[in-house]
N, C-alpha and C positions, 0 to 999 in steps of 0.2 A: 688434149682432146680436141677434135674438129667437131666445129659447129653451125649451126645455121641460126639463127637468132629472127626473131617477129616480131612485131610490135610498132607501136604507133603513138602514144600520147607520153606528151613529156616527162609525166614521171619513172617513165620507161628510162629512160638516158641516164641517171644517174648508175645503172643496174645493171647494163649494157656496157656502162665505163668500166666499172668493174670487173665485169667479165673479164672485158678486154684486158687490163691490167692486170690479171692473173695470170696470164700467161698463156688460155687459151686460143685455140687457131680460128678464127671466125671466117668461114669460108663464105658467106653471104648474107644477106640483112634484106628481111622482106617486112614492107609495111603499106598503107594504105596511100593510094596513086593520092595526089595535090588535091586539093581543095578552095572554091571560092573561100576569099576572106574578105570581109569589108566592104565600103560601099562601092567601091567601086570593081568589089567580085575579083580583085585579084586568085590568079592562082597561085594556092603557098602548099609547098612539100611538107611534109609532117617532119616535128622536131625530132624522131628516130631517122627520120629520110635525111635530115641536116647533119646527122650527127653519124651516120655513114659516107655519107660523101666529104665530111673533113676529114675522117677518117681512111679516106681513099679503101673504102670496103664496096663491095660488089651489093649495089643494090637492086632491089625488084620490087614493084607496085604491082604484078600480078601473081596469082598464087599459079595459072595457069604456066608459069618460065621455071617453074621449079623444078630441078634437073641434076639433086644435089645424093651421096650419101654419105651422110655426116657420120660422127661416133653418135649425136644429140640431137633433135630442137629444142630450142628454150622459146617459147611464146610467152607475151605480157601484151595485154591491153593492144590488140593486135585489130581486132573487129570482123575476121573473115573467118566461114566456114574451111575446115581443112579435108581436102581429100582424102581418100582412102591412098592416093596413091602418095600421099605426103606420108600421113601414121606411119603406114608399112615402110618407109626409108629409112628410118632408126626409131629408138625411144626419143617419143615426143613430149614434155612434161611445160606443166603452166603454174606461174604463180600469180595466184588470183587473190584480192585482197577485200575477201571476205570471209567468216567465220563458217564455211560451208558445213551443212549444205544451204544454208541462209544466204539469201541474195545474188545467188548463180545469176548471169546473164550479164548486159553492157554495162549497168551504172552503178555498182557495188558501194562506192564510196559515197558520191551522193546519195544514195538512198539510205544508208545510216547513218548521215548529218538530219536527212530533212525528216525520218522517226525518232530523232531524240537519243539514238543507241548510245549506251556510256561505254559500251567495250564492240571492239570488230578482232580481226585475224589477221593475217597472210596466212594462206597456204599453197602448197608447193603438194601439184597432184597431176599424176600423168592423163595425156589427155589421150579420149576415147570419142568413139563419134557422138556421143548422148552428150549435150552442152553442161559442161563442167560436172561432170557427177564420176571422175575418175577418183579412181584410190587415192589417199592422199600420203603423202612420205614426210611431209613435216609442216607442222602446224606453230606458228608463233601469237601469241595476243600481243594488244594493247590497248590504253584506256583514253577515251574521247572526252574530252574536255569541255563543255558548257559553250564554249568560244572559241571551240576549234572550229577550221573549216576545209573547205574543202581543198586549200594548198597547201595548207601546214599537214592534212593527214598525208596527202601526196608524200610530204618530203617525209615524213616517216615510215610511210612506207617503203619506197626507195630503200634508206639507209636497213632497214630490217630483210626485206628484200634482196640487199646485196650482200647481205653476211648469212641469210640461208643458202643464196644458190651457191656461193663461194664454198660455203662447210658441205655443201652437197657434190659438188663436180668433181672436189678431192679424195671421197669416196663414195661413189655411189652405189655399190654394191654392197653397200652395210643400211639401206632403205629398202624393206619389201614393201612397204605402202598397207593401209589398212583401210576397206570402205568406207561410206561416209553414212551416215548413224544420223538419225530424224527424215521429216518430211521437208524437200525441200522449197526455198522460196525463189519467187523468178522477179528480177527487174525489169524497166525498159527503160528506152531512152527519154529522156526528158522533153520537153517544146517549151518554144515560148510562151504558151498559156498558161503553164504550170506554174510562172514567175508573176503572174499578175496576185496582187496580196486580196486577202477576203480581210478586214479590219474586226470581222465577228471573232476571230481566230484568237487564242490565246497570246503574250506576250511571245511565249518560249517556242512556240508555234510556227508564228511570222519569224522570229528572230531563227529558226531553223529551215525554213522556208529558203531564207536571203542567202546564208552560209554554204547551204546546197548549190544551191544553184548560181551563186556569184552574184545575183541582183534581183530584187523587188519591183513588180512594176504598179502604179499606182500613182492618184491625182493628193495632192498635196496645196489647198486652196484655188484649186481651179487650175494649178500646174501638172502636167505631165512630167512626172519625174523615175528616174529609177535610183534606191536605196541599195547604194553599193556595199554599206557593212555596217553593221551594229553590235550590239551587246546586251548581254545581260547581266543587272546588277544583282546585287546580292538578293535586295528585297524583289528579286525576279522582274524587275521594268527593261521593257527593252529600250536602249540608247540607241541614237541613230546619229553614226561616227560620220558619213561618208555618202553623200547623193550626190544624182548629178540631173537634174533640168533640162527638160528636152531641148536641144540647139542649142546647150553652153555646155565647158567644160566640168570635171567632179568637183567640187565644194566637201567643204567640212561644214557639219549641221548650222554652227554658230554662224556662218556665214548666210547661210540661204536662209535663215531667222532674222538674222539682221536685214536682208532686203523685205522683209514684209513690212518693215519700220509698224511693229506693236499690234500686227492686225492679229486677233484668235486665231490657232494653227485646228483649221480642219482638215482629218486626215480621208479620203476615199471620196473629195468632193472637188 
């Protein structure tokens, strides 16, 4: 089958290998133009952009060069509106990794780290111009774990993700797809304000907070610090594995404990 393949954040790649490895013809790879990174605002190609050009695959950062008609599109985590004149060029289908129609739109996964959700989806639904609200052809679960986050569901997703599209491309004329059933919910993008910690907040709260969003931000005895990963224990306390101090490297708790040499830890001051 020839294909045209979208997409843009890293857990995209694992799924895209796959494709590829099955034997399909990937006639192109579109995903979102580079990116400042860092302080010094480098421009960095997105890790689907990296992983077409080792691939010596015909890539595009604009959806405006698309000039293709495939047997498919496969779209994942791609970030761009699609034209009418993209749909109409073959069956265009998305695997979007959430329990639709719950948490349509950009940040699916964070958003049910940082609500506590104990179970999310994959599903695999053709796309239509109304943002994610196509029929859906296969639906998969899985269960979230207390101390999952947001890369470990990545990689699960992926590996779930690449044994749908696979059982799917091999027949896909045995998926009519069936609409999607409740009201549904929209995300958005996250900021950095959403990462600064409120201390009134439950344990399991903050500790869900951090896991979404990859870090904490927050004064820690008069230090600017940001809380790169914690835990919760049994009796539900949340542990704090992993900071890092404005202007030093990450530390492990024990260590930025030990420089207060015994002073009280106040936390938001």
């Amino acid at each position: 089958m020839k294909l045209v393949l979208m997409g843009t954040n890293s857990f995209v790649v694992p799924i895209f290998e796959a494709i590829k490895n099955s034997g399909h013809e990937i006639m192109a790879v579109f995903t979102r133009a580079p990116k400042p990174v860092g302080r010094k605002q480098v421009l960095t190609p997105s890790p689907v952009h990296n992983w077409a050009t080792e691939n010596n695959l015909p890539v595009h950062t604009r959806i405006s060069e698309y000039n293709y008609t495939p047997d498919m599109i496969i779209v994942i985590s791609y970030g761009v509106i699609l034209r009418d004149s993209v749909l109409n060029s073959a069956p265009c289908i998305n695997l979007h990794p959430s329990l639709l129609p719950k948490y349509r739109g950009p940040s699916p996964i964070r958003t049910a780290l940082y609500n506590g959700d104990k179970k999310s989806a994959v599903c695999l639904m053709r796309v239509v111009p109304e943002l994610d609200s196509g029929d859906i052809l296969m639906c998969r679960e899985f269960d979230i774990d207390i101390n999952d986050t947001n890369e470990s569901l990545e990689h699960c997703i992926s590996k779930i993700g690449s044994e749908m599209l696979i059982e799917y491309l091999s027949s896909p004329d045995n998926y009519t797809g069936v609409p999607q059933i409740g009201i549904p919910t929209f995300t958005h993008k996250w900021t950095g304000a959403d990462m600064n910690i409120d201390w009134s907040r439950t344990p399991i709260e903050i500790h869900n907070q951090i896991r979404a969003l990859g870090a904490g931000r927050t004064k820690i005895n008069g230090t600017d610090v940001k809380i790169l990963e914690t835990r919760i224990n049994n009796n539900c306390e949340l542990e704090i594995l992993k900071l890092q101090p404005s202007g030093k490297k990450p530390m492990d708790w024990k260590s930025f404990v030990n420089g207060l040499h015994g002073a009280e830890i106040k936390y938001g001051e």
